[in-house]
Backbone as numpy.savetxt, mean C-alpha at the origin, in Angstrom:
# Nx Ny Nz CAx CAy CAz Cx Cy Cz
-15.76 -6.25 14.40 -15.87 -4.88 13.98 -14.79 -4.02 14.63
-14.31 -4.34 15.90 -13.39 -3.47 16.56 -12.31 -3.71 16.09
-11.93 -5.11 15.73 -10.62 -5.36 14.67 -10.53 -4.75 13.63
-11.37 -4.35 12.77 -11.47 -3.58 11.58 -10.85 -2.21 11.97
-11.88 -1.62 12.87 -11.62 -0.08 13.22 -10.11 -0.25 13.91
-9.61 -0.80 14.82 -8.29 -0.89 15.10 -7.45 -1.03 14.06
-7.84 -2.01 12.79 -5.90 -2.14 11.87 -6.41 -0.77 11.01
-7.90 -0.25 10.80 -8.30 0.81 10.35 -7.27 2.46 10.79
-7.23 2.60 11.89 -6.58 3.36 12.42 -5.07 3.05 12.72
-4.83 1.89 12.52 -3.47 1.71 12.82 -2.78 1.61 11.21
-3.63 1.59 10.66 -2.65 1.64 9.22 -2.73 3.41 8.51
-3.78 4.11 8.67 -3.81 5.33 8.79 -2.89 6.45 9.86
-2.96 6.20 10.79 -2.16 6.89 12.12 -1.23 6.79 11.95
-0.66 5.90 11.52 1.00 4.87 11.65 1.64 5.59 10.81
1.11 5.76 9.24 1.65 5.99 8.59 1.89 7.80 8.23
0.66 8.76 8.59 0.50 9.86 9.40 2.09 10.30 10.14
1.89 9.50 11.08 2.79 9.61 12.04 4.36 10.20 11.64
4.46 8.84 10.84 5.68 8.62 10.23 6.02 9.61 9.09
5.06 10.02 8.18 5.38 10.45 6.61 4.96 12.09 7.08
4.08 12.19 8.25 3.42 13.88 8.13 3.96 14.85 7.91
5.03 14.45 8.36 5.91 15.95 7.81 6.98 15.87 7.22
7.23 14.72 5.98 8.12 14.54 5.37 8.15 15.42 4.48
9.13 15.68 3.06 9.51 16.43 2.34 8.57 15.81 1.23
8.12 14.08 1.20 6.92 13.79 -0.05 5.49 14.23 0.13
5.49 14.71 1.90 3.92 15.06 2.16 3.68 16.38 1.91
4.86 17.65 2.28 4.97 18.70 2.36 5.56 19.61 1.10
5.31 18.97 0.33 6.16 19.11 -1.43 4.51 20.04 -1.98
3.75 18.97 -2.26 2.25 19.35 -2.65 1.29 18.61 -1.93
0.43 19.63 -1.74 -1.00 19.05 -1.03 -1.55 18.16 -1.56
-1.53 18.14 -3.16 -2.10 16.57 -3.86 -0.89 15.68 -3.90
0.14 16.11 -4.07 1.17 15.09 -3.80 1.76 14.44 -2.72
1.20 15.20 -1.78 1.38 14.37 -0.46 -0.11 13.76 -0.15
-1.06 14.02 -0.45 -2.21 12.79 -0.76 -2.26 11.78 -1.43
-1.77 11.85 -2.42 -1.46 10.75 -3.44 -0.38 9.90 -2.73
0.82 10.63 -2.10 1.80 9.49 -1.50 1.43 8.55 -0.41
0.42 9.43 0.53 -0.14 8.91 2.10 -1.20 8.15 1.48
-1.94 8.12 0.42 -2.75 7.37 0.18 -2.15 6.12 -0.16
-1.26 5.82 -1.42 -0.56 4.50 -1.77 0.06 3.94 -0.11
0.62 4.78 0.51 1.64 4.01 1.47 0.11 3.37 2.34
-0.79 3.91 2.71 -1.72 3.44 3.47 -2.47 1.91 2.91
-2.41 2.23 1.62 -3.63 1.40 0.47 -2.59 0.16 0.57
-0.70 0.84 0.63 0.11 -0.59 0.52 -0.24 -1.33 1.98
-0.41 -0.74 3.15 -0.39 -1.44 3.87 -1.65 -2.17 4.62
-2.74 -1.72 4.03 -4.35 -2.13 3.95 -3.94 -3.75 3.08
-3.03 -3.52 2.15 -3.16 -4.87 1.28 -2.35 -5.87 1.80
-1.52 -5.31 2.92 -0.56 -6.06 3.60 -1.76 -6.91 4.89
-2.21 -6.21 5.11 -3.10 -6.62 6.54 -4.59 -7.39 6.01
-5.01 -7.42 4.44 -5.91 -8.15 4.42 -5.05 -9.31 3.93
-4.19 -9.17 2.80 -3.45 -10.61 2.53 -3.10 -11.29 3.57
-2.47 -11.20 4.97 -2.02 -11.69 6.08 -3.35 -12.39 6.53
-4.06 -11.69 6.69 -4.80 -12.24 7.97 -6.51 -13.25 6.94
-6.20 -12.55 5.50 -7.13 -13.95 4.66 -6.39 -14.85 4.36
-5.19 -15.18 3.84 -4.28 -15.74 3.34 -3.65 -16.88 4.25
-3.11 -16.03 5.04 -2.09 -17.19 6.22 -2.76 -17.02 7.62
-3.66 -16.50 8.61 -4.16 -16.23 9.27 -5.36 -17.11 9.28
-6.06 -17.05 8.14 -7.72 -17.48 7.52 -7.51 -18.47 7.18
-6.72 -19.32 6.86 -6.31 -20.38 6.07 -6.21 -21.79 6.80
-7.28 -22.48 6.71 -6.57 -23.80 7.21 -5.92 -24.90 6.73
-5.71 -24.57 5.41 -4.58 -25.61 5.20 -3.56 -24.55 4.46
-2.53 -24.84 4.26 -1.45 -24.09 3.71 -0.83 -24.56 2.82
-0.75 -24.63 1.19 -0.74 -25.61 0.39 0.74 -24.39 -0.49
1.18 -25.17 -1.21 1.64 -24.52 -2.39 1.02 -23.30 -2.98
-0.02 -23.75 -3.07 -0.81 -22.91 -3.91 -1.56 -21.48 -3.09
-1.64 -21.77 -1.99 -1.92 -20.75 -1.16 -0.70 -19.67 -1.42
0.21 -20.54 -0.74 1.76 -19.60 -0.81 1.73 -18.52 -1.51
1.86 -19.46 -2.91 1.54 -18.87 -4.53 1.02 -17.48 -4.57
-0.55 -17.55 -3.99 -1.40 -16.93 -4.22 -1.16 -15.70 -3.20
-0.85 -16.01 -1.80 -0.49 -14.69 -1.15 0.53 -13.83 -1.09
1.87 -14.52 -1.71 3.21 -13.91 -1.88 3.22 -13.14 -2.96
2.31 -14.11 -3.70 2.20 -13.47 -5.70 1.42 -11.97 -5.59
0.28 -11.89 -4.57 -0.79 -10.87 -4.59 0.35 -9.62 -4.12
0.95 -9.70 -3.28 2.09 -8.66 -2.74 2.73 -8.22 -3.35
3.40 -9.06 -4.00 4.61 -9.04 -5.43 3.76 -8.37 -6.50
2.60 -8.77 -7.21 1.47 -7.85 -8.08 1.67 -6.74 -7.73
1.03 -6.52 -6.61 0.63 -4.79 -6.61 2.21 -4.06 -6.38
3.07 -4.79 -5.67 4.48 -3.32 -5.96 4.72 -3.57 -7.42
4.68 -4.48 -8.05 4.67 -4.25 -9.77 3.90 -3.43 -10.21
2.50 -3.73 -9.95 1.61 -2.89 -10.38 1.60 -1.41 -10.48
2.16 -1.02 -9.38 2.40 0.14 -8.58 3.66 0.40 -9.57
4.73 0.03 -9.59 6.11 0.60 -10.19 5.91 0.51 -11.91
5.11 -0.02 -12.30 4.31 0.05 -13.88 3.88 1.17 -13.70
2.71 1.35 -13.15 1.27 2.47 -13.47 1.44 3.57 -13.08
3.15 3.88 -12.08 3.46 5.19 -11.81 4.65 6.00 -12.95
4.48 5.03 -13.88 5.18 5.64 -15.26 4.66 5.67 -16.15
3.16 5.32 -16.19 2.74 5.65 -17.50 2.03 7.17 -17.22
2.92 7.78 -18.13 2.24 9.55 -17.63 0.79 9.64 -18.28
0.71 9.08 -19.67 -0.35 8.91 -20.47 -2.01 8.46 -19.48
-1.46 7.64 -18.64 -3.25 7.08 -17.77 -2.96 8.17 -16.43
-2.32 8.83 -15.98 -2.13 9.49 -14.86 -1.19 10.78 -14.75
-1.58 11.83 -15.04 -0.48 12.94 -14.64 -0.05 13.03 -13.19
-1.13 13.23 -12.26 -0.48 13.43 -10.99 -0.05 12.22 -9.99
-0.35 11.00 -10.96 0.25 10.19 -10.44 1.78 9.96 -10.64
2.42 10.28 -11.73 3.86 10.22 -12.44 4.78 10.20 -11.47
5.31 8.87 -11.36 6.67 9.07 -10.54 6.32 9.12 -8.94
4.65 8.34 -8.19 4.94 8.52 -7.54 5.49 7.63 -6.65
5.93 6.32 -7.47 6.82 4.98 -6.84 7.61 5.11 -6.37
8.85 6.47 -7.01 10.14 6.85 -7.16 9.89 7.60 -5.60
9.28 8.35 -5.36 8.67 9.11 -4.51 8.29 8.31 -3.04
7.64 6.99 -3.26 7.98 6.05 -1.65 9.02 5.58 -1.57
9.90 5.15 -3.02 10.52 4.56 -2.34 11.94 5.10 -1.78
12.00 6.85 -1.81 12.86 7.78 -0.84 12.78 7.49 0.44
């Protein structure tokens, strides 16, 4: 449980830290929520893939590989798709373009 609350706060704080007073946090109050949220959510997906994937794993097969490199590779696709379709998201639009400043 203390591992949780630790990468919990360390993927929140970290990124805080770093982005709080950038020009994507300080632009708009929903737009700098929307940005601190993805950069956090990217790195929540970084720290469960790691530590189920190659961490959790006792054997390490091809297919593992596959499966944890592929899950990473998904979601920045996912992410650089679904932040251009203006049609499923207005205030999401463009906000890929937006991390990756």
């Amino acid at each position: 449980m203390l591992k949780g609350t630790f990468h919990a706060l360390l993927c929140s704080l970290v990124v805080i830290g770093l982005f709080g007073n950038s020009e994507g946090a300080a632009y708009n109050e929903d737009d700098g929520l929307y940005l601190m949220g993805e950069i956090v959510y990217t790195c929540v997906i970084f720290i469960v893939t790691i530590k189920i994937g190659i961490l959790g794993a006792h054997n390490h097969t091809w297919a593992n590989n596959i499966a944890v490199y592929g899950s990473i590779g998904i979601w920045f696709l996912f992410m650089a798709v679904y932040s251009y379709m203006k049609f499923l998201s207005f205030t999401f639009y463009g906000m890929f373009v937006q991390v990756r400043q």
